[in-house]
LUMVEXVO-47982 format. One record per residue (C-alpha): residue in one letter; x, y, z. Coordinates in steps of 0.05 Angstrom, whole numbers. Each point is the difference from the previous one (the first is absolute). Layout:
BEGIN
+--------+--------+--------+--------+
| residu |      X |      Y |      Z |
+--------+--------+--------+--------+
|      A |      X |      Y |      Z |
...
+--------+--------+--------+--------+
//
This chain:
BEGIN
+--------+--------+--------+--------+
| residu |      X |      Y |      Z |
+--------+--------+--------+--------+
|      X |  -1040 |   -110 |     73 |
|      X |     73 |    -32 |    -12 |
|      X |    -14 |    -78 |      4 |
|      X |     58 |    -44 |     32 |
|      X |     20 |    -28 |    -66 |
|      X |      8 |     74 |    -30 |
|      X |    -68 |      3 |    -36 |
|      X |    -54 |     50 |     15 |
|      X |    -71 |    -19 |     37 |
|      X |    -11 |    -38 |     54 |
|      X |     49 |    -36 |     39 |
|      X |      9 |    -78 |     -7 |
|      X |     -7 |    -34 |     66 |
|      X |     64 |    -39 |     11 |
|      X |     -5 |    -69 |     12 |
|      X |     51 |    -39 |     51 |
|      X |     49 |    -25 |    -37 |
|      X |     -7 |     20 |    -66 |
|      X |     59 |     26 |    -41 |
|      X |    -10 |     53 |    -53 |
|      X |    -13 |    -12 |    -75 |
|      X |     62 |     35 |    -23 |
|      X |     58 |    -32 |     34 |
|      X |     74 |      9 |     -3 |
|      X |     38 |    -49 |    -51 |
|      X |     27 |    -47 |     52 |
|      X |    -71 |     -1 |     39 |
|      X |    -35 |    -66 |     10 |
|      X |    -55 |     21 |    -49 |
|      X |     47 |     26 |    -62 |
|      X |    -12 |    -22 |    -68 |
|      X |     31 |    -75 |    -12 |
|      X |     12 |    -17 |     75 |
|      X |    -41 |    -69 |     18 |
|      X |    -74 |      6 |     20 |
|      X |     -3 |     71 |    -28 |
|      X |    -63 |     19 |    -40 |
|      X |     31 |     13 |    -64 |
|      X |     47 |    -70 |     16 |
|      X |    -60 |    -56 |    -39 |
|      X |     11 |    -65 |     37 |
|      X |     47 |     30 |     55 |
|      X |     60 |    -19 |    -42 |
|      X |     63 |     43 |    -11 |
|      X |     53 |     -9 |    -60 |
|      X |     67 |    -28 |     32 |
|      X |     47 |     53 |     16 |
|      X |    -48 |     58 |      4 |
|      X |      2 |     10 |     71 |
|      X |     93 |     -5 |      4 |
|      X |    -11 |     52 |    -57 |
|      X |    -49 |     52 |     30 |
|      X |     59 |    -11 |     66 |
|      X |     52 |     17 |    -50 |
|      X |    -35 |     60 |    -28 |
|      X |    -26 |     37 |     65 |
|      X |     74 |    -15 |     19 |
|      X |     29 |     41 |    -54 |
|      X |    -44 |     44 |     10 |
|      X |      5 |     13 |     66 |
|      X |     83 |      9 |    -13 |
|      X |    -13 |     49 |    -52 |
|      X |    -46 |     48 |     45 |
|      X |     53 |    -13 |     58 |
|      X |     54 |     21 |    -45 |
|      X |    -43 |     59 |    -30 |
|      X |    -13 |     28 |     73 |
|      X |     74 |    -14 |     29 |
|      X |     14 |     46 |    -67 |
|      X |    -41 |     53 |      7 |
|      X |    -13 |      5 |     77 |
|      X |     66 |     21 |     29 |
|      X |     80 |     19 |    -23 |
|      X |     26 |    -69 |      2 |
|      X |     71 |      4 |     33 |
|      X |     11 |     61 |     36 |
|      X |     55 |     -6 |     37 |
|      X |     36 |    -28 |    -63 |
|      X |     -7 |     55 |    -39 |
|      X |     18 |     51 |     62 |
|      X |     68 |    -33 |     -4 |
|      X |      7 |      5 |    -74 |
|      X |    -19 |     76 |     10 |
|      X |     48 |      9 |     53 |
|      X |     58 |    -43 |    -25 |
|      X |     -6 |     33 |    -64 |
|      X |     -3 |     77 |     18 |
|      X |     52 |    -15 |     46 |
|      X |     50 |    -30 |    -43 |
|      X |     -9 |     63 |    -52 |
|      X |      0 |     48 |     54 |
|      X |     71 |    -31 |     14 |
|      X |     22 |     -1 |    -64 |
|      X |    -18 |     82 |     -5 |
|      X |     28 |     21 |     56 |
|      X |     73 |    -55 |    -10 |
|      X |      6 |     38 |    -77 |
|      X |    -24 |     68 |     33 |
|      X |     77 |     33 |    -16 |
|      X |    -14 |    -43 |    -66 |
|      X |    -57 |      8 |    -23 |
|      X |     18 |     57 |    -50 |
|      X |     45 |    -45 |    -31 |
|      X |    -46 |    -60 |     -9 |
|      X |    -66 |     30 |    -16 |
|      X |      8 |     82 |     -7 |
|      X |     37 |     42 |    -55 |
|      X |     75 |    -21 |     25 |
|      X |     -8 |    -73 |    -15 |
|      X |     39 |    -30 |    -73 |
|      X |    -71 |    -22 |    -17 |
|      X |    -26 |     68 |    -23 |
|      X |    -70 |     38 |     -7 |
|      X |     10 |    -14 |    -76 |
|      X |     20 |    -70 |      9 |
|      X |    -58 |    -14 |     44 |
|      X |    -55 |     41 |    -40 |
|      X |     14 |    -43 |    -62 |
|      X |      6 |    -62 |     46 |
|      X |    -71 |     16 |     17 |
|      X |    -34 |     16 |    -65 |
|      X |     21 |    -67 |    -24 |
|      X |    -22 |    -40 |     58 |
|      X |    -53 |     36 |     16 |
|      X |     21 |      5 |     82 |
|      X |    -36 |     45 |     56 |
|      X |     42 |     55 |     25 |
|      X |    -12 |     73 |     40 |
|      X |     75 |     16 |     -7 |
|      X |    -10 |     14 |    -75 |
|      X |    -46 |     41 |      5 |
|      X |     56 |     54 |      4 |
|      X |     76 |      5 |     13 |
|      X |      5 |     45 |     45 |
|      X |     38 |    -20 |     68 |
|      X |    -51 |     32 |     43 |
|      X |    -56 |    -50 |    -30 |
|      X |     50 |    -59 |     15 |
|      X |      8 |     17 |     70 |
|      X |    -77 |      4 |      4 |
|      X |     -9 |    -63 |    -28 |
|      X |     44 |    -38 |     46 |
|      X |    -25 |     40 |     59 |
|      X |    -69 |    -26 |    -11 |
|      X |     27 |    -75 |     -8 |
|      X |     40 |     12 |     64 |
|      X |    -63 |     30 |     39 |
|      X |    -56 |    -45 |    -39 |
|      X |     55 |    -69 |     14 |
|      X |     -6 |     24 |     76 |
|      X |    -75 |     16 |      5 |
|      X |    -16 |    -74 |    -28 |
|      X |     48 |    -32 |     49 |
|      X |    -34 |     21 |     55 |
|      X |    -74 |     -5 |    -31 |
|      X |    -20 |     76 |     -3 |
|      X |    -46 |     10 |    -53 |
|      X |      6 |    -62 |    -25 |
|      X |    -42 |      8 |    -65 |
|      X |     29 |     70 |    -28 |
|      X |     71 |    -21 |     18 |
|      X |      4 |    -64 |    -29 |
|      X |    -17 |     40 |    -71 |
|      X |     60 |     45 |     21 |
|      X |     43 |    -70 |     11 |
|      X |    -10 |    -16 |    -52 |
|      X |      6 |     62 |    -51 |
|      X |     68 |     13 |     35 |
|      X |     29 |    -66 |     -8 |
|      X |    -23 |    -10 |    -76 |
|      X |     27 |     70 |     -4 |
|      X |     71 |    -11 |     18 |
|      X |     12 |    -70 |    -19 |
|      X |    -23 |      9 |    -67 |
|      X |     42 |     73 |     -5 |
|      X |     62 |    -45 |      9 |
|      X |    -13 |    -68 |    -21 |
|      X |     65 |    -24 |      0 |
|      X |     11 |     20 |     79 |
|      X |    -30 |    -67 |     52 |
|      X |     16 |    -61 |     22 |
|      X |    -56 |    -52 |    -24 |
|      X |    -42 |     24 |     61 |
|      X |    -12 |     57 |    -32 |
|      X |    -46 |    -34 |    -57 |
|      X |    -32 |    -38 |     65 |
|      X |    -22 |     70 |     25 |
|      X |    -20 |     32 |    -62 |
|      X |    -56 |    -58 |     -2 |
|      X |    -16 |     -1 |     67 |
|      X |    -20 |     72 |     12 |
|      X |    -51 |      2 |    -56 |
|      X |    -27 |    -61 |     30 |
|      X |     -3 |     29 |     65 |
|      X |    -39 |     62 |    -23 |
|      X |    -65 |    -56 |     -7 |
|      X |      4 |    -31 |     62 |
|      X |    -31 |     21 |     60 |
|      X |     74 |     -6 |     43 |
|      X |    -21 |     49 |     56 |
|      X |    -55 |    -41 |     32 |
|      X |     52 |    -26 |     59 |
|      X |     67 |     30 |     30 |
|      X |     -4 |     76 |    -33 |
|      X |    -20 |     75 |     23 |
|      X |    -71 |    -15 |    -41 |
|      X |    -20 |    -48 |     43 |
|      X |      9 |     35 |     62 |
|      X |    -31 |     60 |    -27 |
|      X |    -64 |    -38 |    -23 |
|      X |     -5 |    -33 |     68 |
|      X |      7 |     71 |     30 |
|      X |    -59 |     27 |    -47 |
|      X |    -44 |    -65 |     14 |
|      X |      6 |     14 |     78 |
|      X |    -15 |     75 |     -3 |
|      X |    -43 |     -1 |    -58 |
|      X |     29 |     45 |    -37 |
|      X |    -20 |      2 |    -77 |
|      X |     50 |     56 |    -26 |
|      X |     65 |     -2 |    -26 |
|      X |     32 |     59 |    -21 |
|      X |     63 |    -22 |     -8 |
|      X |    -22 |    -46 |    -56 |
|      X |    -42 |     54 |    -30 |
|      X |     62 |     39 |     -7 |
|      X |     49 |    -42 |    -28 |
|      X |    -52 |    -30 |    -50 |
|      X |    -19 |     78 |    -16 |
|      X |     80 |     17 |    -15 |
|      X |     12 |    -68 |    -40 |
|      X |    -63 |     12 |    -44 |
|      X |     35 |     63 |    -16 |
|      X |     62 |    -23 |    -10 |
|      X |    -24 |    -51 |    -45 |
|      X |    -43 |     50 |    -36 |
|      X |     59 |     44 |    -19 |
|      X |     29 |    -65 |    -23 |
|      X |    -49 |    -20 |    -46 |
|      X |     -9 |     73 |    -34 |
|      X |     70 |      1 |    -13 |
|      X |     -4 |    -62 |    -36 |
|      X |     58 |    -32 |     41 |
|      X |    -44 |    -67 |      3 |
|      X |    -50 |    -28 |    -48 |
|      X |    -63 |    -40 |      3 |
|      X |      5 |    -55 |    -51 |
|      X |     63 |    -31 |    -29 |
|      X |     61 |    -38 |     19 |
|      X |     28 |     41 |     54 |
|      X |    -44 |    -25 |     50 |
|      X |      1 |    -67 |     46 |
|      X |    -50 |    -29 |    -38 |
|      X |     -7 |     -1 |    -79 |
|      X |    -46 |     51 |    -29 |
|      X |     -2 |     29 |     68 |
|      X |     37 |     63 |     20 |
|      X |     26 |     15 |     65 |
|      X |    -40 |     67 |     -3 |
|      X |    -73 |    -56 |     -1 |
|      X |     41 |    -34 |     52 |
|      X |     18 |     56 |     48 |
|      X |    -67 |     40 |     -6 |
|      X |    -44 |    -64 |     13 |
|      X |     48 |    -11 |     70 |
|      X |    -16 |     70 |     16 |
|      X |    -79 |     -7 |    -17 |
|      X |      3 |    -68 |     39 |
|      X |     36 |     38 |     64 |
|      X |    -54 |     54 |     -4 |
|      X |    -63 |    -42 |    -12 |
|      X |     29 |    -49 |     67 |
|      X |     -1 |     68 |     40 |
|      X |    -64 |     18 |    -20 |
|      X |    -25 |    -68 |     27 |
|      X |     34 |     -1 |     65 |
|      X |    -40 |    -17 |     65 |
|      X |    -36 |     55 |     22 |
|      X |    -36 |      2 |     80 |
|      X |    -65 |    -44 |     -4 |
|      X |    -64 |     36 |      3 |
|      X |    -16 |     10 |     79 |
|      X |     61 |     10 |     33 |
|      X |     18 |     48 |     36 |
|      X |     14 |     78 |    -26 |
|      X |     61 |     40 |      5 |
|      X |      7 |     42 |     53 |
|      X |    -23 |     61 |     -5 |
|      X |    -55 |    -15 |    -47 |
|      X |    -71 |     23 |     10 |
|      X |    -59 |    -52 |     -5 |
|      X |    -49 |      6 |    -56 |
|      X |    -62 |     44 |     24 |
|      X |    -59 |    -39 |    -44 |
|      X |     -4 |    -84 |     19 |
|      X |    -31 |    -14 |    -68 |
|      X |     59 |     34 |    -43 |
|      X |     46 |    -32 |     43 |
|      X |    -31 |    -66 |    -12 |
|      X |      0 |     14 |    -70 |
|      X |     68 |     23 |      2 |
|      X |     23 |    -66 |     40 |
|      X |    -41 |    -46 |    -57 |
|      X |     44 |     41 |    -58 |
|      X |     64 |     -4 |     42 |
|      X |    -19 |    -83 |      9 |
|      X |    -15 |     -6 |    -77 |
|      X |     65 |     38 |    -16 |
|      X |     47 |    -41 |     47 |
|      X |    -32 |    -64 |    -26 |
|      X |     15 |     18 |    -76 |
|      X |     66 |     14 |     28 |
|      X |     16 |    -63 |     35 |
|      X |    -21 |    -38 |    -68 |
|      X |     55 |     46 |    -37 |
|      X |     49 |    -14 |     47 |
|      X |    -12 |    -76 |      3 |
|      X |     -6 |     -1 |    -77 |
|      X |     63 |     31 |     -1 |
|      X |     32 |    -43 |     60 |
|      X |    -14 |    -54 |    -44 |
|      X |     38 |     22 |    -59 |
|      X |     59 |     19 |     36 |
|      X |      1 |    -72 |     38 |
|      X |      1 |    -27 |    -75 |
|      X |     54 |     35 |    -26 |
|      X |     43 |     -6 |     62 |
|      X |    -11 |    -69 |     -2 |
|      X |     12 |     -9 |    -76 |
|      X |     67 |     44 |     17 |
|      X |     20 |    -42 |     56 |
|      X |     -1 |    -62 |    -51 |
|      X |     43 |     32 |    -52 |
|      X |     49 |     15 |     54 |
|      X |     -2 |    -64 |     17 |
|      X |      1 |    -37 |    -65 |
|      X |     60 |     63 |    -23 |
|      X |     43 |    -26 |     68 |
|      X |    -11 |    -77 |    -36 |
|      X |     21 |     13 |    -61 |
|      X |     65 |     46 |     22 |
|      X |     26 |    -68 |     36 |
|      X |    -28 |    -47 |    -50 |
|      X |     31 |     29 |    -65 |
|      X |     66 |     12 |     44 |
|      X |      2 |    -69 |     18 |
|      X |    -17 |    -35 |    -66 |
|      X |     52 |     48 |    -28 |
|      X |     49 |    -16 |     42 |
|      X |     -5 |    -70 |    -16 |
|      X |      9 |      3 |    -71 |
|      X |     69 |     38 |     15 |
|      X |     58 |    -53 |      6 |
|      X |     33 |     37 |     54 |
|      X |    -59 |    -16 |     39 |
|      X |      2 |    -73 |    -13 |
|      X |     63 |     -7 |     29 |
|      X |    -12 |     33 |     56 |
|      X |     54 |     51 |     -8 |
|      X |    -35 |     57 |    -12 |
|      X |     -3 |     36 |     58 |
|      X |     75 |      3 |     -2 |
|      X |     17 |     42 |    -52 |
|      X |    -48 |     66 |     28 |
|      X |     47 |     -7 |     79 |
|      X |     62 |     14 |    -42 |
|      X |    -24 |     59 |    -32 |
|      X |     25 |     60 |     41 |
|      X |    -51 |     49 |    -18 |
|      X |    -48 |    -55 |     37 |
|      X |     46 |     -6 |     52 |
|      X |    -14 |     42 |     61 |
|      X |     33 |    -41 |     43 |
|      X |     57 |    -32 |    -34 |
|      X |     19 |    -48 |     57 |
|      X |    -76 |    -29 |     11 |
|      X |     -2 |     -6 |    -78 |
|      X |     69 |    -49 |     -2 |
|      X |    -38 |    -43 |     57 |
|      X |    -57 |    -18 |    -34 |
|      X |     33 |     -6 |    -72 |
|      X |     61 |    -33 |     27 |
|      X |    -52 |    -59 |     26 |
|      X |    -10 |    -40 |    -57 |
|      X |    -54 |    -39 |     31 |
|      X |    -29 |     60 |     22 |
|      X |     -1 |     26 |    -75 |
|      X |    -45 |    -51 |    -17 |
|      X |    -42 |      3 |     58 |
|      X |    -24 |     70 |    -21 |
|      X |     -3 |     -6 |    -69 |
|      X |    -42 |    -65 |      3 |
|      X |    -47 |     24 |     53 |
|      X |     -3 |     66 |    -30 |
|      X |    -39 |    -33 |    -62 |
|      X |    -37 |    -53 |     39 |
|      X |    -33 |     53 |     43 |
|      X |    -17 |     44 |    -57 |
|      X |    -29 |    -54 |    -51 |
|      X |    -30 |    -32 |     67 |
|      X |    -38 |     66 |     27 |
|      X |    -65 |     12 |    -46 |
|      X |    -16 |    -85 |      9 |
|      X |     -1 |     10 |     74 |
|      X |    -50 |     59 |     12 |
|      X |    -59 |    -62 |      8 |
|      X |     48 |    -24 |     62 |
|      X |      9 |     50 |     51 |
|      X |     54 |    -27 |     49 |
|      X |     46 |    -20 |    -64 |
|      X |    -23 |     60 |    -24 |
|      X |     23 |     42 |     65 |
|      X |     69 |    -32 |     -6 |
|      X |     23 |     11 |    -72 |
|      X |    -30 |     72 |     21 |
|      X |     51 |     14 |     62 |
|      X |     54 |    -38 |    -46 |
|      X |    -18 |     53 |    -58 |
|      X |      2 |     65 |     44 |
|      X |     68 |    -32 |     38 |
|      X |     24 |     -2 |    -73 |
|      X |    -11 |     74 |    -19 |
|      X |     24 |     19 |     64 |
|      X |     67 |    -38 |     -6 |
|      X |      4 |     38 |    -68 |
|      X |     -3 |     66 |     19 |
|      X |     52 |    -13 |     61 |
|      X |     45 |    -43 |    -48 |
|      X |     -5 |     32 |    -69 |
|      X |    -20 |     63 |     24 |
|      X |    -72 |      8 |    -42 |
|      X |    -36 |     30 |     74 |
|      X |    -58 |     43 |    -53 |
|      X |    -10 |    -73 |    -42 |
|      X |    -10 |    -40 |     64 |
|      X |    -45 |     38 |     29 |
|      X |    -42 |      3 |    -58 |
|      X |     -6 |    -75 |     -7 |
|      X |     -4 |     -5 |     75 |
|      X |    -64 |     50 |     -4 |
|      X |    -21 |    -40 |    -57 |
|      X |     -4 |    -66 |     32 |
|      X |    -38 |     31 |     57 |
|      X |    -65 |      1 |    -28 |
|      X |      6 |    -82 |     12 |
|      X |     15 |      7 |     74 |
|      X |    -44 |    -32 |     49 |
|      X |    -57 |     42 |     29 |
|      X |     15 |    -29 |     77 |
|      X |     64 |     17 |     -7 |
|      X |    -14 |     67 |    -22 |
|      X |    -52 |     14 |     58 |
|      X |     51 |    -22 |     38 |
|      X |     46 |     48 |    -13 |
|      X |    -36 |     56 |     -2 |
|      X |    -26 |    -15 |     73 |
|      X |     64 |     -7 |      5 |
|      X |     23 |     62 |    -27 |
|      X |    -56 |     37 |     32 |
|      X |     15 |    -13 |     75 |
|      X |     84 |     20 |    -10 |
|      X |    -33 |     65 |    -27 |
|      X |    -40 |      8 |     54 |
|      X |     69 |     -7 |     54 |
|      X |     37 |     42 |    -46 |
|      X |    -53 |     60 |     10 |
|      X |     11 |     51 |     45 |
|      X |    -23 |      2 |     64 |
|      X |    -36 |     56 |     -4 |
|      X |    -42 |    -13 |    -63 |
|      X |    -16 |    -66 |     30 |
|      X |    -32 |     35 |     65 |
|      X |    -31 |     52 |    -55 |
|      X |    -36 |    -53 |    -34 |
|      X |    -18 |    -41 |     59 |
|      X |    -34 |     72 |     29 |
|      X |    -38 |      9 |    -62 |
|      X |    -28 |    -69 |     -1 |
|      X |    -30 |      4 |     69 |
|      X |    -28 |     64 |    -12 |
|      X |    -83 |    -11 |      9 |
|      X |    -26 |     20 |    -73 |
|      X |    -55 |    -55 |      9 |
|      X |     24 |    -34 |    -68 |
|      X |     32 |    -73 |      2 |
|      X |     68 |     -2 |    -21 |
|      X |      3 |    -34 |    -77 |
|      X |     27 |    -67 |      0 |
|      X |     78 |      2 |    -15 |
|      X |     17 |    -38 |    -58 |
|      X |     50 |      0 |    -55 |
|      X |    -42 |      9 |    -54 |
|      X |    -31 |     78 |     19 |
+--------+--------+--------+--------+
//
């Protein structure tokens, strides 16, 4: 018979008051503490009790920060606006150099297929578009960065198109590495970061689809099945035809090819499916279905079904963990890769005399290939005290930024000041593609209130913009009387 202290035999009669033997560390009766049997005389050394405090204290912030790792994808509104500020500035780029494009990245450009295939057996870059020369393979390729840029932006298969992101953009940037901006190089590292966060939790296509399958109860997807089933193929092809390899330098990581790399996202895709939420043991059957004739192999049945789902639920929440770690570990580098653009643009800046004098900002609105609008360009270099103005503030809000994170309302300011910066850029020196990558960069440190707010915002104008007519649809098909309560509505799915 299991005793109340966890023995075996007979149970101990409890006895008012009493505490048990084995008590917690900061319990009256722990080892040291006054009047404790193993304390001789009831005395204490000085500073034993401030030092047990400080102890359990650090303790206590270690399994806090352990569990606020692990338990959920920190920021996830953040990262939906690096995902959609991101695909949405490439998409524009594609489509703005779509009568171009053959002349930047395809067989037409001056940087040829030769050029570029001895480029990359040097440096060791990642690109499809050498894979062969043929136009019909570039046009491919830039159809799937087009299509893969789109299905990102608005969250559709969140997982398998973030891989496409980024293949496509390492693909043409590094094809024609002489052809960008500066944004360019803030995009290249940005959509391999994206491919390990978890950026379609909030504001995509996924989430609405998971809330969809959550209220219906649906554990199929075939969609997914498909597109993993065509990929793996793909990739297979790939691989035998030795177009990728699995150790070496031509991967992201040394010693690691990206043929490791993409095979272990495609494992990881499949083995998430095959742990998806399935319908809990006891609910209700399809329709149609018959019931099982014999109670006792249905019962049996229902135990294996319980015992299935359970080792299922483990997998999944083993695996939810993971994922919350590396999202969160890829939500830092962002962060810390955002810091040290600004901070090693700032501390460069000041080392450059032009800088110190506060004239530098003069010199790039009398260049006329940075001059868009001529007339708004001799306003603001004809100021002299204006001149200044910028290029002084210019380095005092980039040195300034990383030191202010720990204060948010300074921090919010320099923020705004930062993204009115790179949007005065692209209207003034005409860089649109480089602002909005360092506007999408500096994102990820936007307020969460703010961004609730404006996706509630957001939300209701797309609900006055929708027809009429779907409006009454969906109104009909929520009162209809299926006996099942609506799912909460929330922007997380």
């Amino acid at each position: 018979m299991q005793s109340e202290t966890g023995g075996t035999g007979s149970p101990t009669p409890a006895v008012p008051g009493a505490r048990p033997a084995a008590e917690g560390a900061e319990g009256p009766w722990s080892a040291g503490s006054p009047g404790s049997p193993g304390d001789a005389g009831g005395n204490t050394a000085v500073g034993g009790a401030p030092a047990r405090r400080l102890v359990a204290g650090a303790d206590r912030a270690v399994v806090t920060a352990i569990v606020r790792v692990t338990d959920r994808a920190l920021g996830p509104y953040q990262t939906a606006v690096v995902r959609i500020g991101f695909s949405f500035t490439w998409l524009v780029f594609l489509l703005f150099e779509w009568p171009n494009r053959r002349e930047l990245y395809g067989p037409d450009g001056p940087w040829s297929w030769e050029l570029a295939d001895r480029l990359v057996e040097g440096n060791h870059a990642f690109t499809v578009l050498l894979w062969s020369d043929s136009i019909v393979w570039f046009e491919i390729v830039y159809a799937v960065a087009l299509l893969s840029s789109a299905a990102l932006l608005v969250g559709w298969r969140t997982r398998t198109m973030s891989v496409l992101f980024m293949i496509g953009v390492l693909s043409l940037q590094n094809r024609s590495v002489f052809m960008g901006d500066g944004g360019d190089n803030v995009i290249h590292l940005m959509a391999m970061y994206l491919v390990l966060t978890r950026c379609g939790r909030v504001w995509s296509l996924d989430a609405r689809r998971r809330a969809r399958r959550r209220a219906d109860g649906a554990d199929t997807d075939p969609v997914g099945v498909v597109l993993w089933t065509v990929l793996g193929a793909v990739l297979l092809v790939i691989t035998v035809r030795g177009e990728i390899g699995w150790f070496g330098d031509d991967g992201p990581v040394t010693f690691v090819g990206w043929a490791t790399v993409l095979w272990g996202l495609w494992l990881a895709h499949g083995l998430w499916w095959c742990v998806r939420p399935v319908r809990p043991a006891g609910a209700e059957p399809e329709a149609g279905a018959e019931p099982d004739a014999d109670p006792d192999a249905a019962a049996g049945a229902g135990a294996d079904a319980r015992t299935e789902t359970g080792r299922r639920a483990d997998a999944r929440r083993l695996l939810d963990v993971l994922g919350n770690i590396v999202h969160n570990a890829a939500l830092l580098v962002i962060m810390a890769e955002v810091c040290l653009i600004y901070a090693t643009a700032g501390w460069y800046k000041i080392q450059g005399s032009r800088w110190q004098d506060g004239t530098a900002v003069y010199y790039p609105l009398h260049l006329d290939y940075f001059a868009p609008w001529p007339a708004l360009s001799e306003v603001l270099g004809g100021s002299g005290l204006m001149v200044m103005v910028l290029s002084y503030g210019t380095v005092i809000v980039q040195v300034a930024f990383p030191f202010t994170l720990f204060n948010r309302r300074v921090k919010n300011v320099l923020l705004a000041l930062m993204m009115l910066e790179h949007a005065s850029i692209a209207v003034v020196l005409g860089l649109p593609f480089f602002s909005l990558a360092m506007i999408a960069a500096d994102a990820v440190f936007l307020p969460t209130v703010f961004l609730v707010w404006l996706g509630a915002r957001a939300s209701r104008l797309g609900r006055r913009l929708r027809p009429r007519a779907l409006r009454t649809a969906g109104r009909e098909k929520r009162e209809e009387p299926d006996g099942a309560s609506a799912p909460a509505r929330t922007l997380v799915g």
